[in-house]
C-alpha positions as CSV (number, residue, x, y, z in Angstrom):
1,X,16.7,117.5,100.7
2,X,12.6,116.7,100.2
3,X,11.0,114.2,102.4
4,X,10.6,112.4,98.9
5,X,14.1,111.6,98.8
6,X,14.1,109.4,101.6
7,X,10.6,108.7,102.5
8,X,8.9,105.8,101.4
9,X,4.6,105.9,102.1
10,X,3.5,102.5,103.6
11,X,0.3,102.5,105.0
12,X,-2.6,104.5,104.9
13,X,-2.1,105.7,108.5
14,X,0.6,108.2,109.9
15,X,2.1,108.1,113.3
16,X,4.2,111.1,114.2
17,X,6.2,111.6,117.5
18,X,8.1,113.6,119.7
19,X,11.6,111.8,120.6
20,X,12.9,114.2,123.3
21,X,10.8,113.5,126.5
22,X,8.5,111.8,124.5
23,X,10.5,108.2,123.6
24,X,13.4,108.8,125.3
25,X,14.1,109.7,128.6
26,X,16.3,112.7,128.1
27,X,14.2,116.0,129.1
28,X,14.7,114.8,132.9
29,X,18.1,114.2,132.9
30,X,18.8,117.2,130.3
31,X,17.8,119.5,132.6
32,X,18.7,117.9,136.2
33,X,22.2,117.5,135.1
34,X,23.1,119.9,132.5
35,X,20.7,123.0,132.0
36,X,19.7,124.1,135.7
37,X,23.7,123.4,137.3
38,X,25.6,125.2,134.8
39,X,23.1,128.2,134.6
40,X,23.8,128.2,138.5
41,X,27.3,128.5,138.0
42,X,27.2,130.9,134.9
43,X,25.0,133.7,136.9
44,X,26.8,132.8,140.4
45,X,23.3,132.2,142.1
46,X,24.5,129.3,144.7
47,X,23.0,131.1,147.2
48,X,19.7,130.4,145.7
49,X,20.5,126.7,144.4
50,X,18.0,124.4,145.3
51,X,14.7,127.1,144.2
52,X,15.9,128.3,141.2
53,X,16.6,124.1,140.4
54,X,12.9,123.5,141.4
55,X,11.4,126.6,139.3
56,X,13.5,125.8,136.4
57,X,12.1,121.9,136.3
58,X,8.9,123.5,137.0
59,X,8.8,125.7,133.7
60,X,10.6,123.4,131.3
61,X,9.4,120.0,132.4
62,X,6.0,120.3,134.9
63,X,4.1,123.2,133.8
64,X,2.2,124.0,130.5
65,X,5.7,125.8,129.2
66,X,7.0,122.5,128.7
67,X,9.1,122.4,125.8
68,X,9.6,125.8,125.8
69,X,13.0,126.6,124.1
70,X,16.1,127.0,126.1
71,X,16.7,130.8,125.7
72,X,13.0,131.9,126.0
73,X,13.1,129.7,129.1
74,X,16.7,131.4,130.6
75,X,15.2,135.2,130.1
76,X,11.9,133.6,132.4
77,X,13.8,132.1,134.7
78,X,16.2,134.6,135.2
79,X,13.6,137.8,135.1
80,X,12.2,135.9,138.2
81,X,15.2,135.4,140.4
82,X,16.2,139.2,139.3
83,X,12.7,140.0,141.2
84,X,12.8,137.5,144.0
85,X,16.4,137.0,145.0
86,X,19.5,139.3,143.4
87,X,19.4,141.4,140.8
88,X,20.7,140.0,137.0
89,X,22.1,143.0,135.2
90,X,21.2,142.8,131.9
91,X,18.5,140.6,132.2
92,X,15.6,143.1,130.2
93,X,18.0,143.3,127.2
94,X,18.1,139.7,127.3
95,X,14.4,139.2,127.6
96,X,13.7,141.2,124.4
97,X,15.9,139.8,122.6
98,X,14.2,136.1,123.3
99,X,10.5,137.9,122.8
100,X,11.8,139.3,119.3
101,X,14.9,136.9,118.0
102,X,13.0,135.2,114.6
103,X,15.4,131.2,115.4
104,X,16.8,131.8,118.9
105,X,20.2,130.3,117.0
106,X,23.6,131.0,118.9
107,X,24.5,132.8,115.7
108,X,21.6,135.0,116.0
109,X,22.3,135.7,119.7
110,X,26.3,136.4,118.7
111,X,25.3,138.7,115.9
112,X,22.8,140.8,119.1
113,X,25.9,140.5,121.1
114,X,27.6,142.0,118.7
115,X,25.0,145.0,118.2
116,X,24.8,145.9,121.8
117,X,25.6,148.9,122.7
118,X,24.3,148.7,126.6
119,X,27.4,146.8,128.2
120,X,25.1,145.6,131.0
121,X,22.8,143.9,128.2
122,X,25.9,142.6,126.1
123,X,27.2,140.9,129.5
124,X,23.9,139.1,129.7
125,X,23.3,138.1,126.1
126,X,27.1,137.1,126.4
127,X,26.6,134.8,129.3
128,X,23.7,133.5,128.1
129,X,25.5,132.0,125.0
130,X,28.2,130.9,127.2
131,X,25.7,129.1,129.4
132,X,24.2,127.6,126.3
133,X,27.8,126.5,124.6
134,X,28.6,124.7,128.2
135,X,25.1,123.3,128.0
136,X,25.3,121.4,125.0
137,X,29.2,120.4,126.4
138,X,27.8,119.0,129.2
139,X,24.9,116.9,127.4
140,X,27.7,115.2,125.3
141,X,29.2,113.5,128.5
142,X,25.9,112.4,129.7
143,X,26.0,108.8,130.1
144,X,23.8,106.8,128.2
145,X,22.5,104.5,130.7
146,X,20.5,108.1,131.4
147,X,19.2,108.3,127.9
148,X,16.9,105.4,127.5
149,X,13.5,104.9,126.1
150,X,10.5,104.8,128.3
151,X,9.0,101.5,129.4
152,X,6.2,101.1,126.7
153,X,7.9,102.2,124.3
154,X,9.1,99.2,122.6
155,X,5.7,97.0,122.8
156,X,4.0,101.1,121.1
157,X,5.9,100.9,118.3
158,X,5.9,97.5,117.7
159,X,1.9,97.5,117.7
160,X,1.9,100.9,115.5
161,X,4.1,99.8,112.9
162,X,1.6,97.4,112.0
163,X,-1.0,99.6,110.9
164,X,1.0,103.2,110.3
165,X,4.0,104.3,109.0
166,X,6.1,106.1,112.0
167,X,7.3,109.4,111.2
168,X,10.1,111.1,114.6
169,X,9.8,114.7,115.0
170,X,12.7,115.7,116.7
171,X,13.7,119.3,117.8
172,X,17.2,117.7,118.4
173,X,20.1,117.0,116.1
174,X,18.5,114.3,113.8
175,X,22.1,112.9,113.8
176,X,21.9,112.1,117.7
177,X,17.9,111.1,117.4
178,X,19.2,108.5,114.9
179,X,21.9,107.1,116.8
180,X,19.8,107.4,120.2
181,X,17.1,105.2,118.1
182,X,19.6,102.8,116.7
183,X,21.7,102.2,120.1
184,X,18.1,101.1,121.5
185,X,16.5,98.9,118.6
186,X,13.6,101.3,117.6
187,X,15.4,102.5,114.4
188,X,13.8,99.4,112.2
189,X,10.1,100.9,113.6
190,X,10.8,104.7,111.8
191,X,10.2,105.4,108.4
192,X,12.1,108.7,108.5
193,X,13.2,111.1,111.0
194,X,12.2,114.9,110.4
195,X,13.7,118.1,111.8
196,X,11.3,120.9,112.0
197,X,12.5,124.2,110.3
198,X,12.1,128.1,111.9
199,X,8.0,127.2,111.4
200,X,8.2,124.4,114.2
201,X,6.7,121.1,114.1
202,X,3.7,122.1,112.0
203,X,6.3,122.3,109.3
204,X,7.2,118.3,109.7
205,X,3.1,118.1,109.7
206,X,2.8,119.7,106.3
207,X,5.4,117.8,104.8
208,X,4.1,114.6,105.9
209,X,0.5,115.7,104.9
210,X,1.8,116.4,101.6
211,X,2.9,112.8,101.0
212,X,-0.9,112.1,100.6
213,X,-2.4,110.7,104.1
214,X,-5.5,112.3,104.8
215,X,-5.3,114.2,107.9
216,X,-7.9,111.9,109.9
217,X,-5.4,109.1,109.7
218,X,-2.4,111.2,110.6
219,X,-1.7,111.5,115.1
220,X,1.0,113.4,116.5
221,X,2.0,112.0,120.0
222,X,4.0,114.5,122.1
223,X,5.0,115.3,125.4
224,X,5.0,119.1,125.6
225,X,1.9,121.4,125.1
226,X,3.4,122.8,121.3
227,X,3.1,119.5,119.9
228,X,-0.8,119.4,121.0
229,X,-1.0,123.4,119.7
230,X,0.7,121.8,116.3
231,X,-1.5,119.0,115.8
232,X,-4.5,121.5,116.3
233,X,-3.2,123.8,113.7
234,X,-2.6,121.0,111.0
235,X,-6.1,119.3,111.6
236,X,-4.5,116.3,113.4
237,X,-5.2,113.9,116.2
238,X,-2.9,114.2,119.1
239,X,-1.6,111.8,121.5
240,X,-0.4,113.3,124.8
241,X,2.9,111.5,126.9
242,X,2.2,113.0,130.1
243,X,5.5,114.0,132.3
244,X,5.8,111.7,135.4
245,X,3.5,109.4,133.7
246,X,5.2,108.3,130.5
247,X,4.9,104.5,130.9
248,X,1.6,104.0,131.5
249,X,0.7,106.8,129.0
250,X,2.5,104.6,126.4
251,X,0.9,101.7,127.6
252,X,-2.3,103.3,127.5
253,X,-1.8,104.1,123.2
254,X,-1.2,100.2,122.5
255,X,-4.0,99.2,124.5
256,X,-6.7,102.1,124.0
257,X,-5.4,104.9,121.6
258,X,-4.4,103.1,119.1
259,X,-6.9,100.8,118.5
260,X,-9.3,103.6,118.4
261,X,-7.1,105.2,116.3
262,X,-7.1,102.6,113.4
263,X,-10.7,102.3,113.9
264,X,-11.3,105.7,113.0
265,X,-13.1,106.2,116.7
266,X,-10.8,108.4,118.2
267,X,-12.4,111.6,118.6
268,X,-14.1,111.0,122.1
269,X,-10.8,109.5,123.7
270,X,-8.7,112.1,122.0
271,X,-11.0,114.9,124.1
272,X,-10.5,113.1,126.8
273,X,-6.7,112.3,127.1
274,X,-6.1,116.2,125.9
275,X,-7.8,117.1,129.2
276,X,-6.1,115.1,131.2
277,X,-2.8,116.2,129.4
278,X,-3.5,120.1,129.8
279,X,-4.5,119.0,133.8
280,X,-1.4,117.4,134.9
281,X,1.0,120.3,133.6
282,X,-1.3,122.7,135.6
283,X,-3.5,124.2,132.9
């Protein structure tokens, strides 16, 4: 299915945005509660608890890696506590594998699996898709007095719908975005809900671009450093939601960014809010 199928073009302007971390609350508790426990229990590393939580909010949350994807982020975080604290057989076959693997699918990692022929590296690759299965187990129970939008959020949309059509980006199943948006009253301010393919976000851009907005009038607002590399790539403003910071960054676009925005006087502020970005995850 096209974008044209379901997309209607409103306005002149195009808004799009991150939902995961960006909108809603979810990164945090993601990983707190899901992600960093059950790799604990997967690789055994108890012991070593409390760091290896800390460095694994650091790279996926707090640091420019933000955003990184889940396997590429494991065979990190792993290859470090295999150097610092007990060795994690396997680990270099699994590294490769997230270096080289084209979607970083479970049904790519069960076809490398499958191919193995060191057992060491098919043990790791193994538990890593186990790790991942119990991951996405353990998100489904997540309460969802956990998954909430940011405060801002509402009054953001609100004031952007009145100027630009609202396009969500979401790396998540769009089924869940949809309901996560409907259960909270923001569904009414999106005009269509996008899944990027194997090319990332840039190929949501490109779709929307080719709906007719000029790519002055078009802003992606994100949370994670690959939606500020997207927006560069495309020839796009970018909006950054800045981790610990997420309401008054989204206070910040009603009262500052998007003004500018509409006015066409962005470029200054855009500089500006970038830096700041790219400072607060340590870049």
């Amino acid at each position: 299915m096209s974008v044209e199928d379901f997309f209607v073009r409103e306005h002149d302007f195009l808004i799009c945005v991150d939902s995961d971390g960006c909108v809603m609350d979810t990164m945090n508790c993601k990983h707190f509660h899901c992600f960093g426990p059950s790799l604990t229990v997967e690789w055994g590393l108890e012991e070593w608890e409390d760091a290896i939580l800390r460095r694994w909010t650091d790279i996926n949350l707090l640091q420019m890696t933000r955003g990184i994807r889940r396997f590429k982020a494991l065979a990190l975080l792993l290859g470090e506590v295999n150097e610092k604290y007990t060795r994690i057989p396997g680990v270099e076959t699994l590294k490769a594998w997230a270096e080289t693997s084209q979607t970083l699918t479970h049904e790519e990692l069960a076809e490398a699996i499958e191919a193995e022929t060191d057992p060491e590296g098919k043990l790791c690759m193994q538990k890593a898709l186990n790790w991942s299965l119990t991951v996405n187990d353990e998100i489904t129970k997540l309460p969802d007095a956990l998954r909430k939008p940011f405060g801002g959020v509402r009054a953001a949309l609100a004031a952007a719908a009145r100027y630009a059509d609202i396009a969500v980006i979401s790396g998540a199943n769009s089924v869940s975005v949809q309901g996560e948006w409907e259960r909270h009253g923001l569904l009414p301010y999106a005009n269509c809900i996008l899944t990027p393919d194997s090319s990332g976000v840039e190929s949501c851009i490109a779709a929307m671009i080719a709906q007719g907005y000029q790519s002055e009038n078009i802003l992606m607002v994100g949370d994670a450093p690959a939606d500020m590399t997207a927006a560069k790539k495309m020839g796009i403003h970018f909006y950054p939601i800045m981790a610990d910071w997420e309401e008054e960054s989204w206070e910040a676009f009603t009262d500052e960014a998007l003004p500018r925005f509409v006015l066409r006087q962005y470029d200054a502020y855009e500089e500006e809010r970038t830096q700041i970005f790219i400072e607060n995850l340590g870049g």
